[in-house]
C-alpha positions as CSV (number, residue, x, y, z in Angstrom):
1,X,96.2,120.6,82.8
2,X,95.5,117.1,84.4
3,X,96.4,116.0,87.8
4,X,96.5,112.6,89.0
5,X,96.9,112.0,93.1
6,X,98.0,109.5,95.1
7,X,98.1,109.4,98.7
8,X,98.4,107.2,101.6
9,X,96.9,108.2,105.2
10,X,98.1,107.0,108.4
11,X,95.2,107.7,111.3
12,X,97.4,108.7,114.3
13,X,94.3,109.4,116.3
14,X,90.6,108.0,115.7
15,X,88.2,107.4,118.0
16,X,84.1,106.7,117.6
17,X,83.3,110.8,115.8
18,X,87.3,111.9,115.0
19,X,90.1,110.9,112.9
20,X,93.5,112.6,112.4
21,X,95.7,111.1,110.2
22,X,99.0,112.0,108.2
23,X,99.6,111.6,104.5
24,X,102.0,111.3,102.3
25,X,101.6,111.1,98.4
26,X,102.0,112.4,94.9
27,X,101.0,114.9,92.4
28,X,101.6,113.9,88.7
29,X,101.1,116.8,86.3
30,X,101.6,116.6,82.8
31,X,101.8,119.9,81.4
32,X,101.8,121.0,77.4
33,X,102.1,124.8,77.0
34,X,102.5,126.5,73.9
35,X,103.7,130.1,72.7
36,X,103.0,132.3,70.1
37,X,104.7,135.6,69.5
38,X,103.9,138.4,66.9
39,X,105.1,141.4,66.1
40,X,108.8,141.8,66.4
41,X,109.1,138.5,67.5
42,X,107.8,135.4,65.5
43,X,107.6,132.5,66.5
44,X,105.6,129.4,67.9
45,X,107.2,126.9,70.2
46,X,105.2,123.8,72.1
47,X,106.7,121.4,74.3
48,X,105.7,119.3,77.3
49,X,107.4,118.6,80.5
50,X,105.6,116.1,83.5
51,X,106.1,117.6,87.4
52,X,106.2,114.9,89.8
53,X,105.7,116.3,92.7
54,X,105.4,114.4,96.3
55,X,103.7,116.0,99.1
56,X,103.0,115.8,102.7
57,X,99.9,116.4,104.5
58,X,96.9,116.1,107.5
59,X,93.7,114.7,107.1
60,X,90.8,115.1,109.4
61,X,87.4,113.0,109.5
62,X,84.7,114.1,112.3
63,X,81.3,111.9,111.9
64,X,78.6,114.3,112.8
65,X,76.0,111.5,112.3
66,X,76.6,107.9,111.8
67,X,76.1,108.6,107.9
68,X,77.1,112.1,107.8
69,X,80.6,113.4,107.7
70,X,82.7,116.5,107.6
71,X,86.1,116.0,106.1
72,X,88.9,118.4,105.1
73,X,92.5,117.8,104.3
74,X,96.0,119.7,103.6
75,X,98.4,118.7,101.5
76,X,101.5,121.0,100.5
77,X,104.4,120.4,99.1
78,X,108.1,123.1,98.6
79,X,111.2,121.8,96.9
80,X,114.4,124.0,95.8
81,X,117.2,122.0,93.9
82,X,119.2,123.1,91.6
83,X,117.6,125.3,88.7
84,X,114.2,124.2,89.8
85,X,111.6,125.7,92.4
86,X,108.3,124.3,92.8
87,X,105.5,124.3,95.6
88,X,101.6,122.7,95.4
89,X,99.3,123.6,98.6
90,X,96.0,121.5,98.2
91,X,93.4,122.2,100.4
92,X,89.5,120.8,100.3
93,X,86.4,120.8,102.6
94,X,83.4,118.5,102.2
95,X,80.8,117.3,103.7
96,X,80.0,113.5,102.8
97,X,76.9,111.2,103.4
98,X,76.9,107.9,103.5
99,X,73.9,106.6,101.6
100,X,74.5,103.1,101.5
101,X,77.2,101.2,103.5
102,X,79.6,101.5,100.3
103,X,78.0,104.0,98.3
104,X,78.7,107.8,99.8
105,X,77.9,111.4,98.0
106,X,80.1,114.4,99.0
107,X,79.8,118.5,98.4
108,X,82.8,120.4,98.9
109,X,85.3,123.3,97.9
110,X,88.8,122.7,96.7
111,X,91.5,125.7,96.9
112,X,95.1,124.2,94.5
113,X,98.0,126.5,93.5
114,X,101.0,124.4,91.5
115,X,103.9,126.9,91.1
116,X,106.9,125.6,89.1
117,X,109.8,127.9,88.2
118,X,113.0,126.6,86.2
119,X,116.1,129.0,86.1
120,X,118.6,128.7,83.7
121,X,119.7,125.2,81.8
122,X,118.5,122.1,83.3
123,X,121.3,119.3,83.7
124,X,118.1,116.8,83.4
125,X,117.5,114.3,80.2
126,X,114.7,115.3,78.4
127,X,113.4,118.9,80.1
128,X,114.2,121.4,78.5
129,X,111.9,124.0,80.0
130,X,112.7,127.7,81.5
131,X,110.2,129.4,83.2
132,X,107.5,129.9,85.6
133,X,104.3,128.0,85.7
134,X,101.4,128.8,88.3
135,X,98.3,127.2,88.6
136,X,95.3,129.0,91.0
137,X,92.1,127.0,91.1
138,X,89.2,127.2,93.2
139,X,85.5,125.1,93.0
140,X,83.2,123.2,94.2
141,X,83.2,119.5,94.6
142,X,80.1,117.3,93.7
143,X,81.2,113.6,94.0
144,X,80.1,109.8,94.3
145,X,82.7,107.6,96.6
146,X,82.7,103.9,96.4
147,X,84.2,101.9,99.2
148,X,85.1,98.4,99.3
């Protein structure tokens, strides 16, 4: 499973340590599943179906050093139209430093759960899925940010 994110932040409160901002943004995932039944059942059947799924979140920033930074956001997402159902809940913790003015490190932990359920027929081109998909991940972050 891949997932591509993005998200813009609006800081409705920053001062000189802290900043609390809103977002809003997107979850792309392209997912390709495949079954297999044996037995009394045979059968193999692939297909692939892309969840776009926008989300809504907060974002908080609090500089416990000049270089040194604790960040965690939130970003969930629930939608119920039609045949579909489908929620994402993204939320991560890291701690960042600032090695260089635009050249940062972070360590962190990342909880994601995607759940997408299709009921019945879908009256959209090109899906033709029915089912339930969920998604549980949990890990730790190691990562380089460049800023410009």
């Amino acid at each position: 499973m891949k997932i591509f994110k993005a998200t813009y932040s609006y800081s409705f409160f920053q001062d000189d340590r802290f900043d609390l901002a809103a977002s809003a943004g997107l979850f792309v995932i392209p997912i390709d599943y495949s079954i297999k039944a044996t037995n009394l059942l045979e059968g193999h059947e692939e297909d692939s179906v892309t969840a776009p799924l926008p989300v809504i979140g907060l974002r908080g920033d609090f500089a416990i050093t000049p270089k040194l930074f604790l960040k965690s956001n939130i970003d969930f997402f629930y939608l119920e139209y039609d045949n579909y159902e489908g929620s994402i809940i993204d939320i991560r913790m890291a701690i960042e430093y600032n090695l260089f003015k635009n050249i940062g490190f972070g360590l962190g932990f990342e909880h994601l759960q995607v759940d997408v359920e299709a009921k019945g027929d879908s009256d959209f081109p090109g899906v033709n899925f029915n089912g339930n998909i969920l998604f549980n991940y949990s890990g730790v972050l190691l990562y380089t940010k460049i800023y410009f």
